[in-house]
N, C-alpha and C positions, 0 to 999 in steps of 0.2 A: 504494500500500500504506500510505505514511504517513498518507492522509488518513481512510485508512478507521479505523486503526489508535489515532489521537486523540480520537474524540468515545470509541470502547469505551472505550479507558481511564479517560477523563473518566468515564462513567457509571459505568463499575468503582471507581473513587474513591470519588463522592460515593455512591454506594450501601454503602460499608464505614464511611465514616463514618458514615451515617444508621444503618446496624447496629450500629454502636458507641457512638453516641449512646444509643438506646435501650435498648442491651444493660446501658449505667451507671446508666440513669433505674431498670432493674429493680432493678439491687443495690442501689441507693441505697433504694428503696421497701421493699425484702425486709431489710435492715439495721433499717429505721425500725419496719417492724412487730415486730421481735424484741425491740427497745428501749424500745418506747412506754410500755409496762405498768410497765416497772422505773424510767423515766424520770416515771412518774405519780408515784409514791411518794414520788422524788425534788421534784418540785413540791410535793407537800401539805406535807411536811414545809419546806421555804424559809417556804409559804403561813402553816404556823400557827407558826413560828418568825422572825419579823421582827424583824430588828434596826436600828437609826435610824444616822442621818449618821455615822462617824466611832466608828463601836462596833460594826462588823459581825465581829465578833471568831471565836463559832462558825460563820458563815454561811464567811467566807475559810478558815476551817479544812475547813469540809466541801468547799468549789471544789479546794482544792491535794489532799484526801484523793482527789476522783474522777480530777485530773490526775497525780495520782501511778500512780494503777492504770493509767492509758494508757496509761505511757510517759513521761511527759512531765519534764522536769527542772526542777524549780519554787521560783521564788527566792520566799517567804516573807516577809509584811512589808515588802516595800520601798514605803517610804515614807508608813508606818502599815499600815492594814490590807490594802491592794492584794497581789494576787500578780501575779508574771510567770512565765508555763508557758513552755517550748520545747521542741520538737519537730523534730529535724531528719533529714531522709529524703529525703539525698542531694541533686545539684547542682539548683538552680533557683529561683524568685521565693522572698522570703520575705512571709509575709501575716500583717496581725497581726489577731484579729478579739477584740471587745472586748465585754465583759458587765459591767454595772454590778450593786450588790448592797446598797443600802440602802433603807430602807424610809421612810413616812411615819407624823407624830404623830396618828395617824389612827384612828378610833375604826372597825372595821369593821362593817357592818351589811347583810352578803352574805345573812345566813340560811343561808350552807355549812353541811355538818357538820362541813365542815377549816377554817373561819373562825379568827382568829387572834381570838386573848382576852389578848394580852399585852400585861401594863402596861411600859417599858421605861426605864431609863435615859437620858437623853439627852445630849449632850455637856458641856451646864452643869450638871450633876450632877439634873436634875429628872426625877420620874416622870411619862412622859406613856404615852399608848396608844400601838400601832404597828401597821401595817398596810402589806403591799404594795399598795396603790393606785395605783401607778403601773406595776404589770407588770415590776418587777422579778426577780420568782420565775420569771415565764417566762421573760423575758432569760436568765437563769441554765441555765435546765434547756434550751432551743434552744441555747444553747452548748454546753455538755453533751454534748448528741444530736448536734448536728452534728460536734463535737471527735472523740464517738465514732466516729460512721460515717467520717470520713475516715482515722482509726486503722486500722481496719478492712477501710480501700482502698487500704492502703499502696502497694499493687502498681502501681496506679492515678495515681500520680502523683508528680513529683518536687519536692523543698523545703523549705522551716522555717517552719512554724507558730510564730509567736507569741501566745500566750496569755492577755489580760490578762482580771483581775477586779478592777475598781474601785471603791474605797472612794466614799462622799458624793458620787453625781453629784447628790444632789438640792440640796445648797448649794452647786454649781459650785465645790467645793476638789480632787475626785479626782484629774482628769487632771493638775490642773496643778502638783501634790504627785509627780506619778508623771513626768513631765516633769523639772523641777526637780529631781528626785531622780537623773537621769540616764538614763532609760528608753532613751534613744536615744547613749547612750555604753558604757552596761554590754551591753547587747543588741542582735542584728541589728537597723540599721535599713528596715521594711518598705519595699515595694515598693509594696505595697496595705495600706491600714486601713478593716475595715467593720465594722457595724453593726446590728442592730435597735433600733426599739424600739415595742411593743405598740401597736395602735390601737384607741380606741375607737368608732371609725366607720366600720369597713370589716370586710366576714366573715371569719370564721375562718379564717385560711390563706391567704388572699391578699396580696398585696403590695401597697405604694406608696411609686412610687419617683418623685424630681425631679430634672432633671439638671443641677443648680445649688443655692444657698443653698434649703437644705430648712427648715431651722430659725431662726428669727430671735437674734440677740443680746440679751443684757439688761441690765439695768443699773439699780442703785437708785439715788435720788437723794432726798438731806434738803435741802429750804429752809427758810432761819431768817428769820422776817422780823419785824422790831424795830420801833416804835413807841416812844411815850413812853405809861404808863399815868396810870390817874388814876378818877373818880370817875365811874360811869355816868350819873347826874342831872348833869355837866358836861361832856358830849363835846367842846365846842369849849375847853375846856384841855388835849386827848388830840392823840395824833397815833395813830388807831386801829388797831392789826396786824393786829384780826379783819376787819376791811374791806376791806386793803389785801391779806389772805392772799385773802380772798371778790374780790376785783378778780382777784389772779392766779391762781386758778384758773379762771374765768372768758377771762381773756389767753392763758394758754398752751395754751387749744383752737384758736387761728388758728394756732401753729406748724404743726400735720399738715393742716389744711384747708384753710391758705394759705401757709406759706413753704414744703413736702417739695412737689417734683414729685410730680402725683398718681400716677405710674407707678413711685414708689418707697414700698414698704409702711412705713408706721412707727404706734408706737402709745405716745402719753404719758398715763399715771394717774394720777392724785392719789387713791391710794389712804387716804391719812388725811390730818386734818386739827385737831389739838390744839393748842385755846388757852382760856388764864382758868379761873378758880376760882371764880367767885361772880359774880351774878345784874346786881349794879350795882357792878361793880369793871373796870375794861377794863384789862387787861394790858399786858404790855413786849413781851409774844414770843408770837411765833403757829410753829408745827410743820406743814411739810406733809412728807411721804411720797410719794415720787411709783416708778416703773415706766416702765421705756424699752424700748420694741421696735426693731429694725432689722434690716436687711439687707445695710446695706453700712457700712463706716467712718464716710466722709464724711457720710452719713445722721446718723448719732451723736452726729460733730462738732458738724455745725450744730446739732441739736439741744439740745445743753449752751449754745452758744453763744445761743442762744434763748434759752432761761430766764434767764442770765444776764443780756440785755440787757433783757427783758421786766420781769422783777423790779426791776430797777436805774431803770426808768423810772417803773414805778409808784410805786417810793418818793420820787425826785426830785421828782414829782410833786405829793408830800403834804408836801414843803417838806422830807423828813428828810437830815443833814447826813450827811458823807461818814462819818462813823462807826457810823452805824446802818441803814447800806447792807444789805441781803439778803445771804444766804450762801446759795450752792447747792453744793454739797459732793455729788461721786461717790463713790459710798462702793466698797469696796475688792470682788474677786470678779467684777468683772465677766464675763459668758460672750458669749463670741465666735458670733456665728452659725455653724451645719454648714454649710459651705458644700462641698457635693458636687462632685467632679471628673467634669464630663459624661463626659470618655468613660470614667473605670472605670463611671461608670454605665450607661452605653449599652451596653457589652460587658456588664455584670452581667445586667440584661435579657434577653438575647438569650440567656443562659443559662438564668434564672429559668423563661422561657416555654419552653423547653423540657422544663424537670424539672413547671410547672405549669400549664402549655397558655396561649393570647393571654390570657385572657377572664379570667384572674386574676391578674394583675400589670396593675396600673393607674398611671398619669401622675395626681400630687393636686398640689394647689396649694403652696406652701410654708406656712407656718404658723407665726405666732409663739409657738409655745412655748420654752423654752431647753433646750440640752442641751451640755455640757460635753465633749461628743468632737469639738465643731469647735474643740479646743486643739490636739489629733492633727497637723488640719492646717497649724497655721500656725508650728510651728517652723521653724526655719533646712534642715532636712533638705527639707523641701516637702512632704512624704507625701500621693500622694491617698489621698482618703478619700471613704467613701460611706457614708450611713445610709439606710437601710431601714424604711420604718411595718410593720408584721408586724400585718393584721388579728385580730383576737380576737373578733368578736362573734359570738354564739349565730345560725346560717344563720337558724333560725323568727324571733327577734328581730330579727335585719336585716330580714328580708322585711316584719314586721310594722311596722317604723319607716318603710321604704318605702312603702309602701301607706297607711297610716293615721297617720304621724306621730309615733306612741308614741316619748318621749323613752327616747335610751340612755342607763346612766349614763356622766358620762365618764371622762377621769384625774383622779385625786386625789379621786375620790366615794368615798364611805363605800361604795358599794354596786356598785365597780365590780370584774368579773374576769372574765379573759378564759377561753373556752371552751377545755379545756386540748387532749385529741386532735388534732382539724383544725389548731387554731395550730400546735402541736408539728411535725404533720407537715409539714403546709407549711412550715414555716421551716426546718426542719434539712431536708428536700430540697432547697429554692431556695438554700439557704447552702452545702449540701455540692457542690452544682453546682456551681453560681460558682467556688465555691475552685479545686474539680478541673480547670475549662477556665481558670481565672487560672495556678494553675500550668503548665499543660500550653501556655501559650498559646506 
Protein backbone atom coordinates (compact mmCIF):
# COMPACT_ATOMS: atom_id res chain seq x y z
CA UNK A 1 0.00 0.00 0.00
CA UNK A 2 2.81 2.27 0.97
CA UNK A 3 4.59 1.94 -2.37
CA UNK A 4 1.61 2.57 -4.26
CA UNK A 5 0.64 5.21 -2.00
CA UNK A 6 4.29 7.51 -2.66
CA UNK A 7 4.84 8.07 -6.39
CA UNK A 8 0.50 9.51 -6.09
CA UNK A 9 1.44 11.75 -3.61
CA UNK A 10 4.67 12.75 -5.21
CA UNK A 11 2.61 13.52 -8.57
CA UNK A 12 -0.09 15.18 -6.31
CA UNK A 13 2.71 17.57 -5.09
CA UNK A 14 4.50 18.50 -7.92
CA UNK A 15 1.24 18.99 -9.88
CA UNK A 16 -0.14 21.75 -7.19
CA UNK A 17 2.96 23.38 -7.29
CA UNK A 18 3.17 23.58 -11.17
CA UNK A 19 -0.71 24.94 -10.60
CA UNK A 20 0.53 27.28 -8.24
CA UNK A 21 3.30 28.22 -10.07
CA UNK A 22 1.30 29.25 -12.94
CA UNK A 23 -1.63 30.32 -11.16
CA UNK A 24 1.06 33.41 -9.70
CA UNK A 25 2.71 33.92 -13.22
CA UNK A 26 -1.23 34.92 -14.18
CA UNK A 27 -1.64 37.51 -11.33
CA UNK A 28 1.53 38.76 -11.69
CA UNK A 29 0.62 39.28 -15.75
CA UNK A 30 -3.12 40.54 -14.83
CA UNK A 31 -1.49 43.19 -12.10
CA UNK A 32 1.08 44.27 -14.92
CA UNK A 33 -1.51 44.81 -17.53
CA UNK A 34 -3.74 47.07 -15.17
CA UNK A 35 -0.58 49.07 -14.23
CA UNK A 36 1.32 49.47 -17.51
CA UNK A 37 -0.60 52.56 -18.84
CA UNK A 38 -0.41 54.41 -15.46
CA UNK A 39 3.05 53.39 -15.15
CA UNK A 40 3.74 54.86 -18.89
CA UNK A 41 2.93 58.36 -17.68
CA UNK A 42 4.83 57.75 -14.85
CA UNK A 43 8.07 57.01 -17.25
CA UNK A 44 7.55 60.01 -19.62
CA UNK A 45 7.35 62.26 -17.01
CA UNK A 46 11.01 60.85 -15.05
CA UNK A 47 11.97 60.95 -19.27
CA UNK A 48 11.25 64.78 -19.90
CA UNK A 49 12.07 65.72 -16.34
CA UNK A 50 15.83 64.79 -15.63
CA UNK A 51 17.79 65.69 -13.05
CA UNK A 52 21.92 65.38 -12.94
CA UNK A 53 24.33 63.79 -10.06
CA UNK A 54 23.44 64.82 -6.74
CA UNK A 55 20.25 67.33 -7.57
CA UNK A 56 17.70 64.74 -8.09
CA UNK A 57 15.78 66.72 -5.72
CA UNK A 58 11.86 66.48 -7.59
CA UNK A 59 12.62 63.01 -9.12
CA UNK A 60 13.28 61.57 -4.87
CA UNK A 61 10.29 63.49 -4.04
CA UNK A 62 8.08 61.95 -6.77
CA UNK A 63 9.80 57.84 -5.71
CA UNK A 64 8.97 58.58 -1.73
CA UNK A 65 5.26 60.30 -3.04
CA UNK A 66 4.51 56.71 -5.00
CA UNK A 67 6.15 54.64 -1.91
CA UNK A 68 4.10 56.44 0.23
CA UNK A 69 0.66 55.49 -1.44
CA UNK A 70 1.90 51.80 -1.09
CA UNK A 71 2.30 51.48 2.18
CA UNK A 72 5.44 51.91 2.44
CA UNK A 73 7.23 53.90 5.41
CA UNK A 74 9.92 56.06 4.00
CA UNK A 75 12.99 57.77 5.49
CA UNK A 76 13.42 60.97 3.35
CA UNK A 77 16.97 62.37 2.48
CA UNK A 78 19.00 60.06 4.06
CA UNK A 79 22.18 60.81 3.10
CA UNK A 80 21.24 63.65 0.49
CA UNK A 81 19.00 62.93 -1.97
CA UNK A 82 18.57 58.94 -1.44
CA UNK A 83 15.27 57.57 0.09
CA UNK A 84 14.90 54.32 2.07
CA UNK A 85 11.13 52.74 1.72
CA UNK A 86 10.14 49.76 4.02
CA UNK A 87 7.76 47.58 3.81
CA UNK A 88 7.19 44.85 6.35
CA UNK A 89 4.56 41.95 5.90
CA UNK A 90 5.15 39.63 8.49
CA UNK A 91 7.93 36.92 9.44
CA UNK A 92 10.55 36.08 6.68
CA UNK A 93 13.66 37.10 4.29
CA UNK A 94 14.05 40.74 4.08
CA UNK A 95 15.14 41.91 0.29
CA UNK A 96 16.40 45.07 -0.58
CA UNK A 97 15.88 45.99 -4.21
CA UNK A 98 17.45 49.18 -5.42
CA UNK A 99 16.68 51.97 -8.36
CA UNK A 100 19.14 54.51 -9.19
CA UNK A 101 17.64 58.06 -10.21
CA UNK A 102 20.15 60.52 -11.88
CA UNK A 103 20.48 61.44 -15.12
CA UNK A 104 23.37 62.40 -17.67
CA UNK A 105 24.81 66.18 -19.07
CA UNK A 106 23.42 64.91 -22.02
CA UNK A 107 22.04 66.61 -24.85
CA UNK A 108 19.03 64.36 -26.10
CA UNK A 109 18.48 63.78 -29.65
CA UNK A 110 15.61 60.75 -29.47
CA UNK A 111 13.36 62.65 -31.81
CA UNK A 112 10.46 61.53 -28.85
CA UNK A 113 7.65 63.63 -28.48
CA UNK A 114 8.53 63.14 -24.41
CA UNK A 115 12.31 63.95 -25.32
CA UNK A 116 13.78 65.86 -22.58
CA UNK A 117 14.61 69.79 -23.46
CA UNK A 118 16.16 70.49 -20.14
CA UNK A 119 18.93 72.63 -19.41
CA UNK A 120 19.89 71.76 -15.76
CA UNK A 121 21.96 72.80 -12.89
CA UNK A 122 24.73 70.61 -12.07
CA UNK A 123 26.47 70.18 -8.81
CA UNK A 124 29.38 72.91 -9.54
CA UNK A 125 26.71 75.26 -9.99
CA UNK A 126 26.88 75.16 -14.16
CA UNK A 127 24.01 74.82 -16.70
CA UNK A 128 24.42 71.87 -18.73
CA UNK A 129 21.61 69.65 -20.77
CA UNK A 130 20.33 66.53 -19.05
CA UNK A 131 19.00 63.42 -20.26
CA UNK A 132 18.37 59.90 -19.06
CA UNK A 133 20.76 58.19 -21.28
CA UNK A 134 21.44 55.61 -19.22
CA UNK A 135 17.94 54.01 -18.46
CA UNK A 136 17.59 55.54 -15.50
CA UNK A 137 13.69 56.41 -15.83
CA UNK A 138 13.12 52.95 -16.60
CA UNK A 139 15.17 51.67 -13.57
CA UNK A 140 12.72 53.88 -11.60
CA UNK A 141 9.38 53.03 -13.12
CA UNK A 142 10.24 48.76 -13.06
CA UNK A 143 10.79 49.53 -9.41
CA UNK A 144 7.69 51.07 -9.24
CA UNK A 145 5.80 48.31 -11.05
CA UNK A 146 7.35 45.71 -9.43
CA UNK A 147 7.14 47.43 -5.67
CA UNK A 148 3.47 47.76 -6.87
CA UNK A 149 2.56 44.28 -7.95
CA UNK A 150 4.17 42.72 -4.99
CA UNK A 151 1.89 45.22 -2.75
CA UNK A 152 -0.74 43.90 -4.40
CA UNK A 153 0.29 40.15 -3.57
CA UNK A 154 0.44 40.80 -0.01
CA UNK A 155 -1.26 37.49 0.57
CA UNK A 156 1.28 35.81 -1.56
CA UNK A 157 4.17 36.17 0.51
CA UNK A 158 5.98 36.60 3.68
CA UNK A 159 8.79 39.67 4.70
CA UNK A 160 10.40 43.20 4.47
CA UNK A 161 10.99 44.93 1.41
CA UNK A 162 13.47 47.40 1.46
CA UNK A 163 13.29 50.07 -0.69
CA UNK A 164 16.02 52.06 -1.83
CA UNK A 165 16.21 55.16 -4.57
CA UNK A 166 19.74 56.22 -5.04
CA UNK A 167 21.09 59.55 -5.54
CA UNK A 168 24.53 59.99 -8.23
CA UNK A 169 25.14 56.36 -9.25
CA UNK A 170 26.58 57.95 -12.29
CA UNK A 171 29.61 59.59 -10.36
CA UNK A 172 29.86 56.38 -8.15
CA UNK A 173 29.10 58.65 -4.76
CA UNK A 174 25.38 57.03 -4.12
CA UNK A 175 25.64 53.89 -2.59
CA UNK A 176 28.55 54.79 -0.70
CA UNK A 177 26.96 58.10 0.99
CA UNK A 178 23.96 55.61 1.70
CA UNK A 179 26.27 53.03 3.37
CA UNK A 180 28.26 55.58 5.31
CA UNK A 181 25.22 57.02 6.37
CA UNK A 182 24.24 53.94 8.19
CA UNK A 183 21.90 52.01 5.66
CA UNK A 184 22.71 48.85 7.26
CA UNK A 185 22.44 50.14 11.13
CA UNK A 186 19.35 52.36 10.82
CA UNK A 187 17.48 49.49 8.72
CA UNK A 188 16.90 45.67 8.38
CA UNK A 189 19.95 44.20 7.14
CA UNK A 190 18.82 42.34 3.77
CA UNK A 191 19.06 38.91 3.17
CA UNK A 192 19.13 39.53 -0.69
CA UNK A 193 20.07 42.89 -2.68
CA UNK A 194 19.05 43.12 -6.53
CA UNK A 195 19.08 44.90 -9.31
CA UNK A 196 18.44 46.08 -12.95
CA UNK A 197 20.00 47.83 -15.20
CA UNK A 198 18.76 48.63 -18.86
CA UNK A 199 20.48 47.04 -21.81
CA UNK A 200 21.22 48.25 -24.90
CA UNK A 201 21.89 45.20 -26.63
CA UNK A 202 19.48 42.69 -25.90
CA UNK A 203 15.28 42.81 -26.77
CA UNK A 204 12.94 44.36 -24.94
CA UNK A 205 12.05 42.28 -21.99
CA UNK A 206 14.49 39.83 -21.79
CA UNK A 207 17.19 39.27 -19.38
CA UNK A 208 20.98 38.90 -18.74
CA UNK A 209 22.17 37.43 -16.08
CA UNK A 210 26.06 36.38 -14.82
CA UNK A 211 26.77 34.38 -12.02
CA UNK A 212 29.74 36.07 -10.87
CA UNK A 213 31.46 39.63 -11.34
CA UNK A 214 28.86 41.03 -13.89
CA UNK A 215 30.28 44.59 -13.88
CA UNK A 216 33.97 45.56 -13.89
CA UNK A 217 35.40 48.12 -11.28
CA UNK A 218 36.83 51.57 -12.17
CA UNK A 219 39.10 53.71 -11.20
CA UNK A 220 40.63 57.17 -12.55
CA UNK A 221 44.14 57.68 -12.57
CA UNK A 222 46.37 61.25 -13.12
CA UNK A 223 50.15 60.94 -14.03
CA UNK A 224 52.28 63.87 -13.75
CA UNK A 225 55.28 63.47 -15.46
CA UNK A 226 58.12 66.22 -15.05
CA UNK A 227 60.89 67.05 -17.32
CA UNK A 228 63.17 70.04 -17.38
CA UNK A 229 61.70 72.73 -20.08
CA UNK A 230 63.51 74.90 -22.36
CA UNK A 231 63.70 76.19 -25.99
CA UNK A 232 62.20 73.96 -28.81
CA UNK A 233 65.20 74.84 -31.45
CA UNK A 234 67.55 73.25 -28.36
CA UNK A 235 66.18 69.99 -27.39
CA UNK A 236 69.28 68.51 -26.09
CA UNK A 237 69.22 71.37 -23.03
CA UNK A 238 65.55 69.77 -22.22
CA UNK A 239 64.84 66.61 -20.51
CA UNK A 240 61.59 66.27 -22.62
CA UNK A 241 57.95 65.29 -20.68
CA UNK A 242 56.13 65.20 -24.04
CA UNK A 243 58.33 62.26 -25.19
CA UNK A 244 58.70 60.77 -22.06
CA UNK A 245 54.42 61.04 -21.53
CA UNK A 246 54.50 59.64 -25.63
CA UNK A 247 57.16 56.72 -24.35
CA UNK A 248 54.50 55.85 -21.48
CA UNK A 249 51.64 55.79 -23.03
CA UNK A 250 53.02 53.71 -25.48
CA UNK A 251 54.67 51.36 -22.08
CA UNK A 252 51.60 50.87 -20.23
CA UNK A 253 49.85 48.96 -23.32
CA UNK A 254 52.29 45.76 -22.20
CA UNK A 255 50.70 45.93 -18.60
CA UNK A 256 47.14 44.07 -20.11
CA UNK A 257 48.84 42.22 -23.11
CA UNK A 258 51.77 41.03 -21.02
CA UNK A 259 51.87 41.39 -17.36
CA UNK A 260 47.36 40.42 -16.54
CA UNK A 261 46.94 36.68 -17.19
CA UNK A 262 45.10 36.74 -20.39
CA UNK A 263 42.03 34.93 -18.50
CA UNK A 264 41.70 37.99 -16.23
CA UNK A 265 39.70 40.93 -18.08
CA UNK A 266 41.32 44.28 -17.52
CA UNK A 267 41.39 47.53 -19.60
CA UNK A 268 43.85 50.64 -19.09
CA UNK A 269 43.02 54.21 -21.15
CA UNK A 270 44.85 57.01 -21.55
CA UNK A 271 42.04 58.82 -22.18
CA UNK A 272 43.82 62.53 -22.28
CA UNK A 273 46.91 63.79 -22.61
CA UNK A 274 47.96 67.68 -21.94
CA UNK A 275 51.03 69.33 -22.21
CA UNK A 276 52.93 72.97 -23.50
CA UNK A 277 51.61 76.14 -24.62
CA UNK A 278 53.54 77.02 -27.62
CA UNK A 279 54.92 75.71 -30.94
CA UNK A 280 58.87 75.85 -29.92
CA UNK A 281 58.62 76.01 -26.13
CA UNK A 282 58.90 72.21 -24.51
CA UNK A 283 57.45 72.29 -21.11
CA UNK A 284 58.02 71.11 -17.36
CA UNK A 285 54.94 68.92 -17.01
CA UNK A 286 53.02 66.65 -19.30
CA UNK A 287 49.11 65.46 -17.92
CA UNK A 288 47.84 62.14 -18.75
CA UNK A 289 44.34 60.81 -17.66
CA UNK A 290 44.00 57.44 -17.61
CA UNK A 291 40.74 54.75 -16.98
CA UNK A 292 41.16 51.35 -15.08
CA UNK A 293 38.89 48.30 -15.68
CA UNK A 294 38.87 45.01 -13.52
CA UNK A 295 37.40 42.31 -12.17
CA UNK A 296 39.09 41.36 -9.32
CA UNK A 297 41.29 43.36 -6.57
CA UNK A 298 44.47 41.95 -7.19
CA UNK A 299 43.99 42.71 -10.97
CA UNK A 300 43.82 46.52 -9.77
CA UNK A 301 46.64 46.14 -7.40
CA UNK A 302 49.16 45.03 -9.85
CA UNK A 303 47.86 47.27 -12.17
CA UNK A 304 48.66 50.68 -10.12
CA UNK A 305 51.74 48.95 -9.26
CA UNK A 306 52.51 48.85 -13.08
CA UNK A 307 52.24 52.29 -13.87
CA UNK A 308 54.13 53.18 -11.20
CA UNK A 309 57.13 51.11 -11.81
CA UNK A 310 56.66 51.67 -15.63
CA UNK A 311 56.79 55.56 -15.23
CA UNK A 312 59.47 55.50 -12.62
CA UNK A 313 61.60 53.65 -15.28
CA UNK A 314 61.12 55.68 -18.12
CA UNK A 315 62.12 58.76 -16.21
CA UNK A 316 65.39 57.17 -14.79
CA UNK A 317 65.86 56.49 -17.91
CA UNK A 318 66.08 60.01 -19.27
CA UNK A 319 68.62 60.79 -16.45
CA UNK A 320 65.61 62.73 -14.36
CA UNK A 321 66.63 62.90 -10.41
CA UNK A 322 64.65 61.45 -7.67
CA UNK A 323 62.63 64.78 -7.48
CA UNK A 324 61.20 64.91 -10.72
CA UNK A 325 60.04 61.22 -10.60
CA UNK A 326 56.27 60.76 -12.07
CA UNK A 327 53.34 60.92 -9.81
CA UNK A 328 50.40 58.53 -10.60
CA UNK A 329 47.85 59.49 -8.18
CA UNK A 330 44.32 57.29 -7.69
CA UNK A 331 42.07 59.74 -7.45
CA UNK A 332 39.22 59.22 -4.86
CA UNK A 333 35.50 57.24 -5.88
CA UNK A 334 36.69 54.40 -6.82
CA UNK A 335 33.79 51.75 -7.91
CA UNK A 336 34.06 48.24 -6.94
CA UNK A 337 33.13 45.63 -9.41
CA UNK A 338 29.19 44.00 -9.13
CA UNK A 339 30.34 41.00 -8.24
CA UNK A 340 27.08 38.73 -8.33
CA UNK A 341 26.58 35.89 -5.69
CA UNK A 342 26.17 32.76 -8.13
CA UNK A 343 23.78 31.01 -6.37
CA UNK A 344 21.12 34.02 -5.60
CA UNK A 345 21.72 34.12 -9.10
CA UNK A 346 21.19 30.66 -10.11
CA UNK A 347 17.94 30.59 -7.84
CA UNK A 348 16.91 34.01 -9.50
CA UNK A 349 16.95 32.35 -12.83
CA UNK A 350 15.04 29.52 -12.33
CA UNK A 351 12.42 31.95 -11.30
CA UNK A 352 12.90 34.55 -14.06
CA UNK A 353 12.30 31.45 -16.70
CA UNK A 354 9.45 30.64 -15.33
CA UNK A 355 7.40 34.16 -15.16
CA UNK A 356 9.56 34.56 -18.82
CA UNK A 357 9.94 31.19 -20.42
CA UNK A 358 14.07 29.45 -21.40
CA UNK A 359 14.48 31.48 -24.49
CA UNK A 360 14.50 34.95 -22.70
CA UNK A 361 16.61 35.05 -19.81
CA UNK A 362 20.04 34.68 -21.32
CA UNK A 363 23.85 34.00 -19.61
CA UNK A 364 26.06 37.45 -21.22
CA UNK A 365 29.49 37.90 -20.76
CA UNK A 366 30.55 40.24 -17.98
CA UNK A 367 31.33 43.64 -19.16
CA UNK A 368 33.36 46.55 -18.03
CA UNK A 369 31.04 49.08 -17.48
CA UNK A 370 30.96 50.53 -13.72
CA UNK A 371 28.09 50.48 -11.43
CA UNK A 372 28.07 51.46 -7.85
CA UNK A 373 25.79 48.73 -6.20
CA UNK A 374 28.75 46.38 -6.05
CA UNK A 375 29.30 48.62 -2.73
CA UNK A 376 25.98 46.66 -1.44
CA UNK A 377 28.03 43.84 -1.47
CA UNK A 378 31.19 44.37 0.14
CA UNK A 379 30.34 45.65 3.53
CA UNK A 380 31.06 43.85 6.65
CA UNK A 381 27.24 42.43 6.64
CA UNK A 382 28.30 40.37 3.32
CA UNK A 383 24.88 40.87 1.49
CA UNK A 384 24.57 38.82 -1.71
CA UNK A 385 23.73 40.68 -4.29
CA UNK A 386 22.61 40.34 -7.93
CA UNK A 387 22.35 42.74 -10.83
CA UNK A 388 20.30 42.01 -13.72
CA UNK A 389 20.81 43.66 -17.63
CA UNK A 390 16.88 44.21 -18.31
CA UNK A 391 16.94 44.20 -22.37
CA UNK A 392 15.21 47.43 -23.84
CA UNK A 393 15.65 47.28 -27.46
CA UNK A 394 12.83 47.91 -30.12
CA UNK A 395 12.14 43.56 -31.18
CA UNK A 396 12.17 45.10 -35.20
CA UNK A 397 15.45 46.98 -34.37
CA UNK A 398 17.18 43.88 -32.67
CA UNK A 399 16.01 41.71 -35.48
CA UNK A 400 17.36 44.40 -37.95
CA UNK A 401 20.88 44.65 -36.03
CA UNK A 402 20.96 40.95 -36.28
CA UNK A 403 20.42 40.26 -39.69
CA UNK A 404 22.02 43.20 -41.22
CA UNK A 405 24.32 44.90 -38.78
CA UNK A 406 22.54 48.31 -38.34
CA UNK A 407 24.23 49.81 -35.20
CA UNK A 408 22.18 50.39 -31.84
CA UNK A 409 22.50 53.40 -30.16
CA UNK A 410 24.17 52.41 -26.92
CA UNK A 411 24.33 53.96 -23.01
CA UNK A 412 25.12 57.37 -22.71
CA UNK A 413 24.12 58.01 -26.64
CA UNK A 414 22.26 61.16 -27.29
CA UNK A 415 19.86 58.96 -29.16
CA UNK A 416 19.51 56.03 -26.87
CA UNK A 417 15.84 54.70 -25.10
CA UNK A 418 14.66 51.85 -24.33
CA UNK A 419 11.21 50.56 -25.73
CA UNK A 420 9.01 51.25 -22.61
CA UNK A 421 5.84 48.33 -22.65
CA UNK A 422 7.97 44.99 -23.35
CA UNK A 423 10.94 46.38 -20.96
CA UNK A 424 8.36 47.25 -18.24
CA UNK A 425 6.63 44.19 -18.46
CA UNK A 426 9.22 41.87 -18.60
CA UNK A 427 11.17 43.31 -15.64
CA UNK A 428 8.58 43.84 -13.12
CA UNK A 429 7.34 40.02 -13.82
CA UNK A 430 10.83 38.53 -13.71
CA UNK A 431 11.52 40.97 -10.54
CA UNK A 432 8.05 40.25 -8.93
CA UNK A 433 8.82 36.59 -9.25
CA UNK A 434 12.18 36.33 -8.00
CA UNK A 435 11.15 38.37 -4.86
CA UNK A 436 7.89 36.08 -4.24
CA UNK A 437 9.98 32.59 -4.51
CA UNK A 438 13.06 34.41 -2.59
CA UNK A 439 10.80 35.18 0.11
CA UNK A 440 8.72 32.04 0.12
CA UNK A 441 11.88 30.01 -0.29
Amino acid sequence: MKKIFLPFFLCFFYSFIIVAQDNLKSQIESIIKSIEDEYYETYKYLHIHPELSLMEFETSAKMAEHLKDMGFSVSRNFSGNSLVGVLENGKGPVIMLRTDMDALPIREETGLPYASRMVKENADGNMVPAMHACGHDMHMTVWLGTLKTLVQLKQQWSGTIIAIAQQAEEISAGANRLIEAGLFREFPVPDYALAYHVNAELPAGSIGYYPGPIFGGVSSVDIHVYGYGGHGAMPHTTIDPVVLASRIVMAIQTLVSREIEPFQPAVVTVGSIHGGSKHNVIPDRVDLQLTVRFFEDKIYEQIIEGLKRITRGIALSAGLPENRMPEVITLEGLTPPVANDAGLVNTAVLSMEKMLGRDNINKVNPNTVGEDFGRYGRTAEQVPIALFWLGGVQHEKYADHIENGTPLPGLHNAAFCPDFYPTFRGGVAAMAGTMIDLFNE
